[in-house]
Phi, psi and omega in degrees: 000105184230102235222130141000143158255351314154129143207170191241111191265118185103339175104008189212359177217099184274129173213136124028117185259015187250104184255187175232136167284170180218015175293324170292012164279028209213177171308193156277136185090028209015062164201128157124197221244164188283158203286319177249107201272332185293325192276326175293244212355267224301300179305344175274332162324284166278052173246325178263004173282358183241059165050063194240125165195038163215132198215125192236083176231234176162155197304349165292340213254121171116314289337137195081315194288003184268318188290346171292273217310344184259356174276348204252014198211000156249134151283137182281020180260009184248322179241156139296124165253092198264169192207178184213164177215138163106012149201117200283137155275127119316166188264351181276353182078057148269151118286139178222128170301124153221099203265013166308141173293346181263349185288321191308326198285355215276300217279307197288005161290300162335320180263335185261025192253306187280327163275348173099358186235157192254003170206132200276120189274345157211124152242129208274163110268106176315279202218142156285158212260141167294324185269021196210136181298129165339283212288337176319294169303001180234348160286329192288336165292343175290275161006278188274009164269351174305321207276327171089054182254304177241147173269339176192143201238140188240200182213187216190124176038093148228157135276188178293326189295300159331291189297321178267009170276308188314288262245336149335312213247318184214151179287079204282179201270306189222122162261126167248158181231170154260140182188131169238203165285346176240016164264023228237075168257012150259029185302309186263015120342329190277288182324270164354319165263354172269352172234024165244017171059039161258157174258152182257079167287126182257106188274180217025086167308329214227010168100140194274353209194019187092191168238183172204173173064199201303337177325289208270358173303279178338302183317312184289330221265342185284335162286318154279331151343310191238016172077341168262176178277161163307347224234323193294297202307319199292312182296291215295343160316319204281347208252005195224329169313323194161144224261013134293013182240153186215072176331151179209037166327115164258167188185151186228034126278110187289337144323300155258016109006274160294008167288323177293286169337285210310286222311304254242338140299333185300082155271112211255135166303167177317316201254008136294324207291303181300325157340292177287319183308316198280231128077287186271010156277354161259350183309000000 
């Protein structure tokens, strides 16, 4: 199973398709700033010394505080960044969708303030909002790539039915969902996006909480095959699935950090890879 290592997000910024999230770069429950702040630095560092150059975090997370630390710990010549806008973190741990179009233009002044840069290289709309019409919010993300604010706007929990009302209004870049080998209630979303060449980040990539049942038998047994973890497998599944995807496994750990990366090495024969496919549409 042999896939790109590659993908050109936008048609203009090619990275690595194996990124890193930075929502674990924050405190615990994702709020306040992380405990140890020199070591979240050091680990976004050597994320780019192993060949890392897609970094996924957002304005939520912390709030702020996973997007100071990737401004103050990237050159912005080391990474691609995509960020988000249009879901509020509380102190209370709620997420709330807030998709006004004036909070949006607010937050992304707010983000490009906090990375150090003067035009945000991917902006998300985090989740649609129920209470502010879709499209409202997705002109404003239009708006600020008109503005030279932003370079590529991507979306976040949509559906097909979205993504092409979106897509009307601005050219997007990236849908991320959630989806792994044993999630995939968003193939067709997936689809959809392989055949406008948009990229597909899938977050809780590796399972919000692990896998169980034939799945994770399967995982394991494809993993001493290779020598790896279950978690390498699950990734080098997703890198193999399509050549639009673009895992983004977070940690705020450099031990498996590099575990992750390695997962990119991971080539699975035919019939692992369908393996794991049959094994996860019954998870």
């Amino acid at each position: 199973m042999n896939q790109s290592d590659t993908f050109t997000i936008g048609g203009e910024d090619t990275v690595h398709r194996l990124g890193l999230g930075a929502m674990r770069l924050t405190g615990a429950n994702i709020i306040g700033a992380p405990g140890d702040e020199p070591a979240a630095r050091d680990l976004l560092a050597r994320a780019v010394d192993l060949g890392v150059d897609f970094v996924d975090t957002a304005d939520s997370y912390g709030p702020g505080a996973s997007e100071r630390l990737v401004g103050e710990a990237l050159d912005p010549e080391d990474a691609v960044v995509a960020t988000k806008a249009g879901l509020l973190r509380t102190r209370e741990g709620d997420w709330l969708p807030h998709g006004d179009p004036a909070y949006i233009h607010n937050q992304a002044l707010v983000s490009l303030d906090r990375l150090g840069v003067e035009s945000i290289d991917l902006y998300q709309f985090h989740r649609p909002d129920p209470d502010t019409p879709f499209e409202e919010s997705v002109v404003a993300f239009a708006e600020l790539q008109d503005a030279g604010l932003v370079d590529h706007v991507g979306l976040s929990n949509v559906s097909v039915a979205q993504l092409e009302t979106a897509r009307d209004h601005v050219e997007v870049a990236t849908v991320q969902n959630h989806y792994n080998v044993g999630h995939r209630e968003h193939e067709a979303v997936l689809a959809a996006c392989e055949a406008e060449d948009i990229g597909f980040i899938p977050y809780f990539p590796v399972g919000a909480g692990g896998f169980d049942g034939e799945l994770a038998d399967e995982l394991e047994a494809v993993a001493a095959a290779h020598d790896a973890t279950v978690y390498q497998i699950a990734l080098a599944w997703l890198l193999a699935h399509s050549g639009v995807m673009l895992p983004i496994p977070g940690t705020s750990n450099v031990e498996h950090l590099q575990e992750n990366v390695a997962a990119s090495q991971v080539e699975l024969t035919d019939d692992q890879y369908a393996r794991l496919a049959s094994a996860g549409e019954g998870d």
